[in-house]
Every structure is written in structure tokens, then in C-alpha cells.
N, CA, C and O atoms as a GROMACS GRO file, in nm:
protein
  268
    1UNK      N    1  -6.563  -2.342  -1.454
    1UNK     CA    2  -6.521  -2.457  -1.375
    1UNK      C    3  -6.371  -2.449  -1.351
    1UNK      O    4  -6.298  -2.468  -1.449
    2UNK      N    5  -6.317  -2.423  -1.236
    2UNK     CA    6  -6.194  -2.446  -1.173
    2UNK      C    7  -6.157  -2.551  -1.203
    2UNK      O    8  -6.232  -2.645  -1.175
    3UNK      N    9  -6.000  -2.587  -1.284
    3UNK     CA   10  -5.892  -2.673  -1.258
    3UNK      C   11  -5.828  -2.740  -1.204
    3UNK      O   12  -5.742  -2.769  -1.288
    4UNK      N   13  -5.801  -2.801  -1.096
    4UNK     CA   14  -5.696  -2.859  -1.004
    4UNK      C   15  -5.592  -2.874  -1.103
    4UNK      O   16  -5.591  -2.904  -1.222
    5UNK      N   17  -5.489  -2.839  -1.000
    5UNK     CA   18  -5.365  -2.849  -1.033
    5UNK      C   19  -5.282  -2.937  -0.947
    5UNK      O   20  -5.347  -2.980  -0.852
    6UNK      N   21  -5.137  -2.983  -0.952
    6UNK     CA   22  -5.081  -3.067  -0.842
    6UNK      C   23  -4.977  -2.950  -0.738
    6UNK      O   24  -4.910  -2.966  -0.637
    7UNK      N   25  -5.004  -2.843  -0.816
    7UNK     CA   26  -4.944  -2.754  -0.674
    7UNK      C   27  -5.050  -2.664  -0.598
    7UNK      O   28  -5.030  -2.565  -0.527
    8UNK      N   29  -5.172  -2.726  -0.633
    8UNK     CA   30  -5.289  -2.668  -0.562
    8UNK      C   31  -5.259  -2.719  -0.401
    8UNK      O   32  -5.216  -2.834  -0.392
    9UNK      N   33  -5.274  -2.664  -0.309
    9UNK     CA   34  -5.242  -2.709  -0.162
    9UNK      C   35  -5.391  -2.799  -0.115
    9UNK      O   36  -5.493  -2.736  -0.144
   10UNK      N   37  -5.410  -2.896  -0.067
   10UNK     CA   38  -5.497  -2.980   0.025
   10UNK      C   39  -5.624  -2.913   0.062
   10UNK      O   40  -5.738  -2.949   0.033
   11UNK      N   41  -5.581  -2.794   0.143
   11UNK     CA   42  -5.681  -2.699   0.171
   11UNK      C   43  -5.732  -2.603   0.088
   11UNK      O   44  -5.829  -2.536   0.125
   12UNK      N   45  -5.684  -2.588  -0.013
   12UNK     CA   46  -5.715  -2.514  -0.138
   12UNK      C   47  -5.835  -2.619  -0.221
   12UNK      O   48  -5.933  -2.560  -0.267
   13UNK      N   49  -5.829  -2.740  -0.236
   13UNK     CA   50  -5.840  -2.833  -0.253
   13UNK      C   51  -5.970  -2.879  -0.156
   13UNK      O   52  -6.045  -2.922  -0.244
   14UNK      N   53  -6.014  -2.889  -0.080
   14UNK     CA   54  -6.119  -2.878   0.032
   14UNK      C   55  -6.225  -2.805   0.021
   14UNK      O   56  -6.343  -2.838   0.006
   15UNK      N   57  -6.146  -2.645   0.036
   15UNK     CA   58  -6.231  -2.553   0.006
   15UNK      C   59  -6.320  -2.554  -0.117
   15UNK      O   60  -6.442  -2.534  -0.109
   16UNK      N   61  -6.254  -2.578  -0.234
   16UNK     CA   62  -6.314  -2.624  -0.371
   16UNK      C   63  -6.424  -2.673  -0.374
   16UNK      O   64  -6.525  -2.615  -0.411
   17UNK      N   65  -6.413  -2.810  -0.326
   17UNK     CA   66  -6.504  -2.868  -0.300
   17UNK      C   67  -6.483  -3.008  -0.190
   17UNK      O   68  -6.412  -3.100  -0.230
   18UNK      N   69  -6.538  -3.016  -0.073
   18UNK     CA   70  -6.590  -3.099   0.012
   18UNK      C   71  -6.526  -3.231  -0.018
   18UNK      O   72  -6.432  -3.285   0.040
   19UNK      N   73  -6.598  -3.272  -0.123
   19UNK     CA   74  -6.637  -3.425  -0.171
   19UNK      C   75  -6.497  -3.459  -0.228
   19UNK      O   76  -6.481  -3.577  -0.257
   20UNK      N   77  -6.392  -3.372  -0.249
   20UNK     CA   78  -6.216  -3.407  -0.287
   20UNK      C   79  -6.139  -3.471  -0.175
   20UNK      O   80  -6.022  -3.510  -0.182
   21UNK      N   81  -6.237  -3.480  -0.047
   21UNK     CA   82  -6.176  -3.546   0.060
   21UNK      C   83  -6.230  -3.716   0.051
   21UNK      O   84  -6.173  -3.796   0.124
   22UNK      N   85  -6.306  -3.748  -0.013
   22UNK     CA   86  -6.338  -3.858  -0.017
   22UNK      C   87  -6.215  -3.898  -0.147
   22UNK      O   88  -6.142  -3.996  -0.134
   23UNK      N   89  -6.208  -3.817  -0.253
   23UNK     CA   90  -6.079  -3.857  -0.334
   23UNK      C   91  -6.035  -3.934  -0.299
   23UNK      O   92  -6.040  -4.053  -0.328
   24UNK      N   93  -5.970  -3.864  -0.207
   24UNK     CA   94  -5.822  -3.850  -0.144
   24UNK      C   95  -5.818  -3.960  -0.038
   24UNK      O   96  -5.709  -4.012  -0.014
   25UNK      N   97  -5.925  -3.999   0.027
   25UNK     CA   98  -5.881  -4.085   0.152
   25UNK      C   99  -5.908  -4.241   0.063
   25UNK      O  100  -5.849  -4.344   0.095
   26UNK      N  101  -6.020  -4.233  -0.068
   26UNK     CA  102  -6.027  -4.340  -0.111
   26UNK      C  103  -5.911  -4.397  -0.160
   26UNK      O  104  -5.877  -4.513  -0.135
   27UNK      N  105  -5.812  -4.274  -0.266
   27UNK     CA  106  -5.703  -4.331  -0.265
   27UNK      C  107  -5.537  -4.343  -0.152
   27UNK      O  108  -5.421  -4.351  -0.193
   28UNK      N  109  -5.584  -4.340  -0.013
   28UNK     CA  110  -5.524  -4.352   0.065
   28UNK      C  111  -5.444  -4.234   0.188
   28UNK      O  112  -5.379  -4.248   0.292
   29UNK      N  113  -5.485  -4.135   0.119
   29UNK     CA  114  -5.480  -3.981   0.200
   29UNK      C  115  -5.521  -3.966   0.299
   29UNK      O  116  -5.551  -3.846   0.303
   30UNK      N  117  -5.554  -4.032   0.433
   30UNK     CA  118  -5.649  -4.040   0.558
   30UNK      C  119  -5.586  -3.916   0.655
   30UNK      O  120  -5.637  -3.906   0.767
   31UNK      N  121  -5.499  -3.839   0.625
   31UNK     CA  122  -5.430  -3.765   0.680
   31UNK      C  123  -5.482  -3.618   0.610
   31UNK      O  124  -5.427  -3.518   0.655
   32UNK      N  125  -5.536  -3.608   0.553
   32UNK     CA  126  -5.620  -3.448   0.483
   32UNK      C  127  -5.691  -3.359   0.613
   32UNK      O  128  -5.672  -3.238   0.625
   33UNK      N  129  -5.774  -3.436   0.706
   33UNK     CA  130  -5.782  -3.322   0.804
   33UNK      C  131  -5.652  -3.237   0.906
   33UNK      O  132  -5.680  -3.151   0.990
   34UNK      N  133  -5.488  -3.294   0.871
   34UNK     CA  134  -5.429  -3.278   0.956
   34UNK      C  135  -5.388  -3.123   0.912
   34UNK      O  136  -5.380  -3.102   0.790
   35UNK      N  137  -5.365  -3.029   0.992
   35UNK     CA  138  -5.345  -2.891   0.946
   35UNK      C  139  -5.249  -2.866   0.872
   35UNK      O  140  -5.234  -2.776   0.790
   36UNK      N  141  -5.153  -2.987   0.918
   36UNK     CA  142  -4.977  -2.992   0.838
   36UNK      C  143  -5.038  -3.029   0.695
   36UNK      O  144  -4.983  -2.970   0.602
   37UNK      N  145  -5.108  -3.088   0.672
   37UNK     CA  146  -5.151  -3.181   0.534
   37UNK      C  147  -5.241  -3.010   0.473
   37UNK      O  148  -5.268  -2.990   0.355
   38UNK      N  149  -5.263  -2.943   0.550
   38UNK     CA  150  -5.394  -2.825   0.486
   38UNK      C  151  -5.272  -2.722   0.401
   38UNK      O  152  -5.306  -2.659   0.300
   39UNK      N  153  -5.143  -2.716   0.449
   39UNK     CA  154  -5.080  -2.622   0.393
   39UNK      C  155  -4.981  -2.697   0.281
   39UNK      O  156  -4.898  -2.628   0.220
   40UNK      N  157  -4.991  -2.823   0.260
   40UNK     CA  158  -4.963  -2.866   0.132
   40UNK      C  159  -4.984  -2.874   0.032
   40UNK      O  160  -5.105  -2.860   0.016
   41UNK      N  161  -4.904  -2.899  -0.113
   41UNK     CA  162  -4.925  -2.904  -0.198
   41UNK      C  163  -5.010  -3.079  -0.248
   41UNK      O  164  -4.972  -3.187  -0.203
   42UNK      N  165  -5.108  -3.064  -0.329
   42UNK     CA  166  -5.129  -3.232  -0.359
   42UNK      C  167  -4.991  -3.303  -0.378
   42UNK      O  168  -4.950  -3.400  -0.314
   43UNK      N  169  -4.911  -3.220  -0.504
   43UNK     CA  170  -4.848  -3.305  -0.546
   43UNK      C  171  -4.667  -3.361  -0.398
   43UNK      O  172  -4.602  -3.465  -0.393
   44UNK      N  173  -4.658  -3.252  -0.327
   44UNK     CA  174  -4.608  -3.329  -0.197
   44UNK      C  175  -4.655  -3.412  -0.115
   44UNK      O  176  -4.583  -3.503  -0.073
   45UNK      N  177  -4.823  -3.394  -0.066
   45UNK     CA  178  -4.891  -3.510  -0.038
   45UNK      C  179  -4.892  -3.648  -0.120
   45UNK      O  180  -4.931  -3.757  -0.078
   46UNK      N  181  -4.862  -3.629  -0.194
   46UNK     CA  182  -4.907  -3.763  -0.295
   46UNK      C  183  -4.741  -3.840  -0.274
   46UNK      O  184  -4.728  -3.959  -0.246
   47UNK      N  185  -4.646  -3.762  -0.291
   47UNK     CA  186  -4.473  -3.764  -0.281
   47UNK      C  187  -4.539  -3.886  -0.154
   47UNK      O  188  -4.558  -4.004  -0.183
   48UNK      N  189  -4.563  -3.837  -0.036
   48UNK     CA  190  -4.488  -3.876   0.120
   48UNK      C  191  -4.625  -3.969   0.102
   48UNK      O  192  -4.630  -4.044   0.199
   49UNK      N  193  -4.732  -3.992   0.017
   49UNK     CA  194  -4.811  -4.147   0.054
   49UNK      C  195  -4.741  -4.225  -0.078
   49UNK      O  196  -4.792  -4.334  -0.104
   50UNK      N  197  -4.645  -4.187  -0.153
   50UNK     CA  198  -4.598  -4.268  -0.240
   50UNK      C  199  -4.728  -4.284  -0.346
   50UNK      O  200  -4.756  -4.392  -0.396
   51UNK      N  201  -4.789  -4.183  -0.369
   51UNK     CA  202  -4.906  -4.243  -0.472
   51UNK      C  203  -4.860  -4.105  -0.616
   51UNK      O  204  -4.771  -4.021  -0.600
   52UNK      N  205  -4.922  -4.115  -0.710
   52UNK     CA  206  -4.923  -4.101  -0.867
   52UNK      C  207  -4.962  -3.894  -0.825
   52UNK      O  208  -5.078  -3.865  -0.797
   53UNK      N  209  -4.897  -3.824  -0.827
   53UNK     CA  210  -5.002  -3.706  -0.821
   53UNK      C  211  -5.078  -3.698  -0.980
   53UNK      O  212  -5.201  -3.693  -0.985
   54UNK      N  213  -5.020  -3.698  -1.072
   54UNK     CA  214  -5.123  -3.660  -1.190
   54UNK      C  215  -5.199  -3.763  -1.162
   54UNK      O  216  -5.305  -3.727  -1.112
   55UNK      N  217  -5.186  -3.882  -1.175
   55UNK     CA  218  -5.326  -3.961  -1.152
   55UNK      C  219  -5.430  -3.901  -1.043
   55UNK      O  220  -5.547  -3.915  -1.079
   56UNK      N  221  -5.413  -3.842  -0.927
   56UNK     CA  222  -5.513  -3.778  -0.842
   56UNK      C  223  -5.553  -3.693  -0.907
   56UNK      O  224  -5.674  -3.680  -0.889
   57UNK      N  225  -5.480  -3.567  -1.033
   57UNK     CA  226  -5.550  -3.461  -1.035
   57UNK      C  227  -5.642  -3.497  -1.160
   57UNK      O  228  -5.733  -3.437  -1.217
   58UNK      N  229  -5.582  -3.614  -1.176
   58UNK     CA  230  -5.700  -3.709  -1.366
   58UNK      C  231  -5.836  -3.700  -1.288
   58UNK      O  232  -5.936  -3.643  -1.330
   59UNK      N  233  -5.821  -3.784  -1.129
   59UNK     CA  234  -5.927  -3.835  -1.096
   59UNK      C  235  -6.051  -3.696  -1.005
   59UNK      O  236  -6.170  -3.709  -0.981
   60UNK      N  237  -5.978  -3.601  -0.982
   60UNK     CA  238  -6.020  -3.468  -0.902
   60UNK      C  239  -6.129  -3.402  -0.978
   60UNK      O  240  -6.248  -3.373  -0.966
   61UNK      N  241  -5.972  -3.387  -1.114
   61UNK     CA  242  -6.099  -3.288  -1.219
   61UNK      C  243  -6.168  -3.377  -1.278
   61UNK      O  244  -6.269  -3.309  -1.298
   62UNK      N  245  -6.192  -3.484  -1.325
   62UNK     CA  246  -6.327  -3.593  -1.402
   62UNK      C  247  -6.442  -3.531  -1.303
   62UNK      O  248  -6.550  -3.484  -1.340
   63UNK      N  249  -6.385  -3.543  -1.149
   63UNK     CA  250  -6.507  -3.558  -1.082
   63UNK      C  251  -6.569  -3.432  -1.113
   63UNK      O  252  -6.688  -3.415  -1.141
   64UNK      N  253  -6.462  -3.332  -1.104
   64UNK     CA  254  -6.516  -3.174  -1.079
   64UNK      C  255  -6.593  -3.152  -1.223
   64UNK      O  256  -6.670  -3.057  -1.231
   65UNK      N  257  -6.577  -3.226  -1.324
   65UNK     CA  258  -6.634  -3.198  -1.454
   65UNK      C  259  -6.745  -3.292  -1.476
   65UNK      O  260  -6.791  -3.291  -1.590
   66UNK      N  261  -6.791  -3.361  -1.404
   66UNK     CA  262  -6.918  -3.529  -1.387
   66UNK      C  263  -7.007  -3.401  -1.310
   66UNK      O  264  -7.119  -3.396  -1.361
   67UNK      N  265  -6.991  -3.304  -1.210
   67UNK     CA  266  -7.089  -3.295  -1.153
   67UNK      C  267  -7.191  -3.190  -1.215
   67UNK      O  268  -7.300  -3.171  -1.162
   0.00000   0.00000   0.00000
């Protein structure tokens, strides 16, 4: 089972798995399909929506480890 990390990029992050886009928009990320957003890091995404990055990657890997 793969890790997330907060310098894992968006699209790195996607690819993984699918269902990390629902994460992400639940906690306010609605910008993940944008290509600029695909070559980022989570934890710069998380910077520019002002949200927690370790808290996203708490909530990424639980999921990635629930399924």
C-alpha cells in the first residue's frame, strides 16, 4: 500500500487513486482538474486554498488504508 505524502503532486495523487478527488473537493479543492493544479504539490495546493496539508494527507491515507 502506497503512502501519500504532502510533496506528492495532485496528479500523482489522481493517478493513485480516482476517489482522492472527492478528498480534495470535499475539503474545498474544486480546482484538481485544472492542469496547473496536476503539476502540483498537495502540500502547495493546500498553501493557496489556505487549508491544513498534513490534515489532507491524515485524511488521504485513512482512506487509502479503509479500502
Amino acid at each position: 500500500m502506497a503512502t501519500v505524502t504532502k510533496s506528492m503532486t495532485i496528479g500523482e495523487l489522481l493517478v493513485m487513486d480516482r476517489n482522492i478527488a472527492g478528498i480534495l473537493m470535499r475539503a474545498g479543492m474544486h480546482c484538481i482538474g485544472c492542469p496547473s493544479a496536476q503539476g502540483e504539490s498537495l502540500e502547495e495546493a493546500a498553501m493557496v486554498h489556505g487549508m491544513n496539508a498534513d490534515m489532507l494527507v491524515d485524511q488521504i491515507n485513512d482512506y487509502l488504508t479503509s479500502k
